[in-house]
C-alpha positions as CSV (number, residue, x, y, z in Angstrom):
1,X,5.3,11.0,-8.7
2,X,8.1,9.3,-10.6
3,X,8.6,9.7,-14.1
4,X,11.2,6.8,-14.8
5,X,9.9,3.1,-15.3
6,X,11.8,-0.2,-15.4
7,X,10.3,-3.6,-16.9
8,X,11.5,-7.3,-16.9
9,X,12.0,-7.5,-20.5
10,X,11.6,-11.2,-22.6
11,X,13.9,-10.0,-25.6
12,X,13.4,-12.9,-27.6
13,X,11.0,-16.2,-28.3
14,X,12.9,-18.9,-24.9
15,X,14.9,-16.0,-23.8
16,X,16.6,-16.3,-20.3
17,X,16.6,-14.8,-18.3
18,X,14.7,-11.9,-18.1
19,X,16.5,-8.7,-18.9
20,X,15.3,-5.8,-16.7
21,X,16.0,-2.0,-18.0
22,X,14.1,1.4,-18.4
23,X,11.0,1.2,-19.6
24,X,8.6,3.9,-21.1
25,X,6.7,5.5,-18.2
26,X,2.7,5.1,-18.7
27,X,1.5,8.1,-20.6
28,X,-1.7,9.9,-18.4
29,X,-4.4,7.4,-17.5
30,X,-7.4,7.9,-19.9
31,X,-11.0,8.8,-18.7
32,X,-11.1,5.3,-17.3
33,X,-7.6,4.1,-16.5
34,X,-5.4,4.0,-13.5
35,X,-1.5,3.9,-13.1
36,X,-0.4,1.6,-10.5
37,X,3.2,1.4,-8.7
38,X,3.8,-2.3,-8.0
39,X,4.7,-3.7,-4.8
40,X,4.1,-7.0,-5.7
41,X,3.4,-8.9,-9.5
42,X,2.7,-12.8,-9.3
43,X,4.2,-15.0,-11.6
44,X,2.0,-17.4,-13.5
45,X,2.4,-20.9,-14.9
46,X,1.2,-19.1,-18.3
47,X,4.4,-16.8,-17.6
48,X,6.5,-19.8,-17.6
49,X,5.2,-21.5,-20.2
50,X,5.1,-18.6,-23.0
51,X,9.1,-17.6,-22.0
52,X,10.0,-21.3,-22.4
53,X,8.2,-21.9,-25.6
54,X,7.8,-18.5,-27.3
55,X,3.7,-19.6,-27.3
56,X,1.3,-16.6,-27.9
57,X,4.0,-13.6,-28.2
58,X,3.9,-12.7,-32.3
59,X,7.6,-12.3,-33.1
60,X,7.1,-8.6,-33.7
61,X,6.2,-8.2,-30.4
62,X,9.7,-8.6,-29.0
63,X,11.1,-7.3,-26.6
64,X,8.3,-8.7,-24.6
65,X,6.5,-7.4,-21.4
66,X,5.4,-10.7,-19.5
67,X,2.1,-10.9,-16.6
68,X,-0.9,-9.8,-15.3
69,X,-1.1,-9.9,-12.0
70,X,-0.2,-6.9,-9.5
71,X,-0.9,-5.8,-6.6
72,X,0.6,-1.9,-5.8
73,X,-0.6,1.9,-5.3
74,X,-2.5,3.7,-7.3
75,X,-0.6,7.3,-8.5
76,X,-3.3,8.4,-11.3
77,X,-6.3,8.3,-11.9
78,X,-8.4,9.2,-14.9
79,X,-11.3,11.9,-15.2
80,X,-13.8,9.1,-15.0
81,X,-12.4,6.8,-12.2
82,X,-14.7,6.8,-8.8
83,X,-13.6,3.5,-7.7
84,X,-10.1,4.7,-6.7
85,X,-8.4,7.7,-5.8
86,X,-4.1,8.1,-5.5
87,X,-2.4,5.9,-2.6
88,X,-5.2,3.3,-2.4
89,X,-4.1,-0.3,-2.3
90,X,-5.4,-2.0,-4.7
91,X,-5.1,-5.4,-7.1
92,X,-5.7,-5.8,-10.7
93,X,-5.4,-7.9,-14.0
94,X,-3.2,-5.8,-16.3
95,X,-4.2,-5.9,-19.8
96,X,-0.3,-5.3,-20.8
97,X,2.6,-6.8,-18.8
98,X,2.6,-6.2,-15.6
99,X,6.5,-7.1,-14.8
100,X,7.0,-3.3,-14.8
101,X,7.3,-0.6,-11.9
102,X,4.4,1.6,-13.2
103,X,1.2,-0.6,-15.2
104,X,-2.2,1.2,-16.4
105,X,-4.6,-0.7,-16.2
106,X,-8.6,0.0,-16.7
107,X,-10.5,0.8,-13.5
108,X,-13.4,-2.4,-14.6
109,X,-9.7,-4.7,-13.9
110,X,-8.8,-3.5,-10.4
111,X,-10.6,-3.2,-6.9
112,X,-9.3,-1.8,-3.7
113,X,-6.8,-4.5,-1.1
114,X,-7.9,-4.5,2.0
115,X,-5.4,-3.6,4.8
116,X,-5.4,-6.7,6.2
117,X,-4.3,-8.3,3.2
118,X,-0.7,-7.9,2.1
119,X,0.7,-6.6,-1.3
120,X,2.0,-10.2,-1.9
121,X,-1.3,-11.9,-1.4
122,X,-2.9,-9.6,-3.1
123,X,-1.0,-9.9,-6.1
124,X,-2.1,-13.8,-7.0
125,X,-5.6,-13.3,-6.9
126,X,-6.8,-11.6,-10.5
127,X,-5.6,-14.4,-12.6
128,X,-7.2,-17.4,-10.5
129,X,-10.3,-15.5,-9.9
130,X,-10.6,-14.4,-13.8
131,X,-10.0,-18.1,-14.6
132,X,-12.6,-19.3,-11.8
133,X,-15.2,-16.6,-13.5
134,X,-14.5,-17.9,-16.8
135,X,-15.0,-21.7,-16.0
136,X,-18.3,-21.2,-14.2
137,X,-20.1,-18.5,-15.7
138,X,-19.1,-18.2,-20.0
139,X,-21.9,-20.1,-22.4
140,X,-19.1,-22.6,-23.5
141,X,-17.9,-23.9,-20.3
142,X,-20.4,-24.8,-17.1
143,X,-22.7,-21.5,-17.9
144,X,-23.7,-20.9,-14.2
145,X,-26.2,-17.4,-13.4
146,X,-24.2,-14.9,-12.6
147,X,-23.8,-14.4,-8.7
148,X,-26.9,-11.8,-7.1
149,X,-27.1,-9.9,-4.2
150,X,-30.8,-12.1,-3.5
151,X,-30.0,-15.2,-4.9
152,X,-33.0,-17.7,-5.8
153,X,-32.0,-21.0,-6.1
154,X,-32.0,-23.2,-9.2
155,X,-31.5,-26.1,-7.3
156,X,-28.5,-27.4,-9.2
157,X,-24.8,-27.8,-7.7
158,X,-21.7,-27.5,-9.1
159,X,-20.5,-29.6,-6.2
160,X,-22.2,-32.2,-4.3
């Protein structure tokens, strides 16, 4: 496993462009984290929008790591992890930004790519599928059941 890391690096509030240098490498997953080598990180319109108006990043945060989306291999695991093991494929939301060579990320915000899926398609699913989640199923928004494995209908439709 490598132990050097490199990260596209927002130095400033409407920086650009990104400046890429070494980054810190991730210390040892905890219990129930995995490191991930990216093959492929999606770029987000909320990417965009916070490096061209400095939006959400407090100004101590600078330099700033942006995204959350990658798609990669998994190199460590923690004690805890079961859903995973080292040189699966898999995708996940990274907590932290994610335009960096090595992300931990918890085990509850990945699940494994299937083969037949590539790296780059991967990679811009978490995002839309988080914001899908949140849209249908939170209290404030259209508060949908959750999904079962034996579902009994309700009979209403979001669409009809």
């Amino acid at each position: 496993m490598s132990s050097t890391n490199s990260a596209a690096y927002l130095k400033a509030p409407r920086a650009s462009p990104l400046v890429v240098e070494k980054a810190t490498y991730p210390a040892s997953p905890s219990h129930t984290q995995v490191v991930i080598k990216a093959y492929s990180i999606a770029i987000n319109p909320l990417d965009v929008i916070i490096q061209q108006t400095g939006m959400i990043v407090p100004e101590e945060a600078y330099p700033f790591i942006l995204g959350s989306d990658i798609a990669g291999e998994v190199v460590a695991v923690g004690s805890s992890v079961n859903k995973v093991k080292p040189g699966d494929r898999v995708l996940a939301c990274a907590e932290s930004g994610c335009f960096q060579l090595f992300n931990t990320v918890e085990q509850s915000l990945l699940t494994v790519l299937p083969d037949n899926i590539t790296f780059t398609q991967g990679s811009v699913l978490p995002l839309a599928l988080c914001t899908a989640a949140v849209m249908l199923f939170q209290d404030d928004t259209l508060a949908l059941s959750l999904p079962k494995v034996n579902p009994i209908s309700n009979g209403k439709a979001v669409l009809a």
